[in-house]
C-alpha positions in Angstrom: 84.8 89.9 128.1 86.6 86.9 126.4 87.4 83.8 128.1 90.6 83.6 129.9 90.9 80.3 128.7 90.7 81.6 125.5 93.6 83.9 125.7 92.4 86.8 127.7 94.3 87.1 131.0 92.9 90.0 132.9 95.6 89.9 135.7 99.5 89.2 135.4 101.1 87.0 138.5 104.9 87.1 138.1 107.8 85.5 139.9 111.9 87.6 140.8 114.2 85.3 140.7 115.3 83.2 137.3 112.6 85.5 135.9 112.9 89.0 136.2 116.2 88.6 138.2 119.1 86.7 136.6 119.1 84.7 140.1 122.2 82.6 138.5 124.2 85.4 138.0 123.2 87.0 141.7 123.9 84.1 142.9 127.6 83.5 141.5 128.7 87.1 142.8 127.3 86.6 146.2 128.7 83.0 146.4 132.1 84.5 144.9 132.4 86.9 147.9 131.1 84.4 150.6 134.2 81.9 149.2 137.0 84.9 149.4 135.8 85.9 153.0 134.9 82.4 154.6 136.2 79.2 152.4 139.6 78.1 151.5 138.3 75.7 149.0 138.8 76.4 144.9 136.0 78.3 143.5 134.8 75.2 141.6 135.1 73.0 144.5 133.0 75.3 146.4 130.1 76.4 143.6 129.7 72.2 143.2 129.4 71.6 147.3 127.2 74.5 147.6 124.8 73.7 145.0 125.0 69.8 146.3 123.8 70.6 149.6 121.2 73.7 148.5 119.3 72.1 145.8 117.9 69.0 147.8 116.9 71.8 150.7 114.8 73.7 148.5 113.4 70.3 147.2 112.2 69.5 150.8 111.0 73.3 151.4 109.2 72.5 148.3 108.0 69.5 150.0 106.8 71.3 153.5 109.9 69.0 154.9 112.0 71.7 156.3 110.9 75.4 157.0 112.8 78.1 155.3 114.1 79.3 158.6 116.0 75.7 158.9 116.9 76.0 155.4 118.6 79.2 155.9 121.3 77.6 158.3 121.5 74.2 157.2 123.2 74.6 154.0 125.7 76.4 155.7 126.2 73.7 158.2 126.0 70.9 155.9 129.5 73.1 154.6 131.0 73.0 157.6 130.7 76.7 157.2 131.9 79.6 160.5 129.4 81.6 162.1 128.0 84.6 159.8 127.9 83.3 156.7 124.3 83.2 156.3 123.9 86.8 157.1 126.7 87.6 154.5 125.2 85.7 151.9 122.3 87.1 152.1 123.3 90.7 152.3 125.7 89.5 149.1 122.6 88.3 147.2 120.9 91.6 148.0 123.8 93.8 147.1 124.8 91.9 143.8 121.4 91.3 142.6 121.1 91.9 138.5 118.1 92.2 136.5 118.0 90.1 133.3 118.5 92.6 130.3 114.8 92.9 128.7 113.3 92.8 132.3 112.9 96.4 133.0 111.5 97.0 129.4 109.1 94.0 129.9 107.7 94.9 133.5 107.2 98.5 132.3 104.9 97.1 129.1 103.2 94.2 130.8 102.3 97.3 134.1 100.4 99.3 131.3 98.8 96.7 130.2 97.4 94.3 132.9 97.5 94.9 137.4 100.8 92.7 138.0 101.3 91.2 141.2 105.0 89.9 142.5 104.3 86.3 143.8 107.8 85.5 145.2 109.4 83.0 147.7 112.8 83.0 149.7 114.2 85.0 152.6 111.5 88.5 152.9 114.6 90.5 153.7 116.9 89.6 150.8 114.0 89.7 148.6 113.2 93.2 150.0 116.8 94.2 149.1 116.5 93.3 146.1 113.7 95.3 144.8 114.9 98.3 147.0 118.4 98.4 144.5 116.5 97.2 141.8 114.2 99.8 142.1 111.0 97.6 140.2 108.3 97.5 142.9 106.4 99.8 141.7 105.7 98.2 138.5 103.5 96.1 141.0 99.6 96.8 142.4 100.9 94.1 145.0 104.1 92.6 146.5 103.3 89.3 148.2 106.4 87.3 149.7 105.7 84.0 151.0 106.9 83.5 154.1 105.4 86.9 154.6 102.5 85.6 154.6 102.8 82.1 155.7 102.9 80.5 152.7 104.9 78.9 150.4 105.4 78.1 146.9 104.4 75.5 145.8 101.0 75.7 147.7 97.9 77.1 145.3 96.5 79.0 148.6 99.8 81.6 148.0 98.4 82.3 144.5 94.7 82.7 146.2 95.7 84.9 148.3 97.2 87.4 145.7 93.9 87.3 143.7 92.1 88.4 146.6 94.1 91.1 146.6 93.8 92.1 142.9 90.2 90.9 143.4 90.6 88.8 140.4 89.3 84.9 139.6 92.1 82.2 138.9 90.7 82.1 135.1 91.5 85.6 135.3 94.8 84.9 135.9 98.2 84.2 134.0 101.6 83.0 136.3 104.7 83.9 135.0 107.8 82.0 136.1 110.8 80.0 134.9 110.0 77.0 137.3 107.5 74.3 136.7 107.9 72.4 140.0 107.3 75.5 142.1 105.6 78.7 139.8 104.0 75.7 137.7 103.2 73.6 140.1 102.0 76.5 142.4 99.6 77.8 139.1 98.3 73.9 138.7 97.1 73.9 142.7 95.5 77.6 142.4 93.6 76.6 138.9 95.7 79.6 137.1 97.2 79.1 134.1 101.0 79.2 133.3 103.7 80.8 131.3 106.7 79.2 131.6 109.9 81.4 130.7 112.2 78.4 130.0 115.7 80.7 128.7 117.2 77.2 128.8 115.2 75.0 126.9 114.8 72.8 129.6 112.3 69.8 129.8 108.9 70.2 131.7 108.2 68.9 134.9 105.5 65.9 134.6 101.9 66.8 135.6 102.4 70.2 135.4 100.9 71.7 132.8 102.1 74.7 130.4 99.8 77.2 128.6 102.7 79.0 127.2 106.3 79.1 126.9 108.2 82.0 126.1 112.7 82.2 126.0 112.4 85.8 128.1 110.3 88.1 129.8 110.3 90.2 126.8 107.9 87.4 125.0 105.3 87.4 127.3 
């Protein structure tokens, strides 16, 4: 067989959210509801002071600075938020969850055409939820969540662990993902190549190299 360096990916590794889910658009239902139940603050108010507070978390998940589980409550608290509002957030995200339009289409041709494994990271039950109503799982040979597995993104080990299970090399291998500082940055630590979907035209991330970059899923 070719080289995969050459072109010749033997195995697909692909990310949910911002890449086969439209995570933004999840993300504004589920914070829409959480606002009407729990907040008195205007929408925009709110979207700004949650996004404030949220970003800089992930950042020092990222970093192996805070553990998801910390994560989870801390945003909330940073908001001065009542009791239950993490659960309902998450059962939101879960409930409201939207694939991108070509994402169905895409999974289905990529799943005849290479063994694709989900390499995701978050909460296991809202990303559970959302491949229950989403009903894509089984485009899958594997399903690996991070903290599943004690991992994180953006640690190469949670890549190694998924090619174990496909029993396939990292030059085998191509990640798919809208994010270079964690599915880029993830790819770079494991040796695997990676396709960036950047539907925003964004600007890289330094050190992180990019075999490819595609505008959808559909383009892979």
């Amino acid at each position: 067989m070719g080289s995969a360096r050459a072109g010749r990916h033997l195995v697909m590794l692909v990310d949910l959210d911002g890449t086969v889910v439209d995570y933004a658009r999840t993300e504004r239902a589920a914070l829409a509801e959480v606002r009407r139940r729990f907040f008195r603050m205007d929408h925009a108010e709110f979207l700004a002071a949650f996004h404030a507070v949220n970003e800089p978390l992930w950042a020092a998940y990222r970093e192996h600075l805070i553990t998801l589980a910390e994560l989870r409550l801390e945003r909330w608290a940073r908001l001065g938020a009542p009791g239950g509002v993490a659960t309902a957030f998450e059962d939101a995200l879960g409930r409201h969850v939207a694939l991108f339009p070509e994402a169905r289409a895409a999974l289905r041709r990529l799943a005849r055409r290479f063994p694709l494994a989900l390499v995701t990271d978050g909460l296991a039950d809202v990303q559970r939820a959302k491949l229950r109503r989403t009903r894509i799982g089984g485009f899958f040979r594997h399903v690996v969540i991070a903290p599943e597995v004690g991992m994180r993104k953006p640690d190469g080990d949670l890549l190694h662990h998924t090619l174990g299970l496909l029993e396939a090399k990292a030059d085998d291998a191509l990640m798919v993902g809208d994010s270079p500082a964690s599915d880029g940055a993830c790819a770079r630590a494991a040796g695997v190549d990676f396709c960036w979907v950047n539907r925003t035209g964004a600007a890289g991330v330094p050190g992180v190299p990019v075999h490819r970059t595609v505008s959808h899923l559909g383009a892979v």
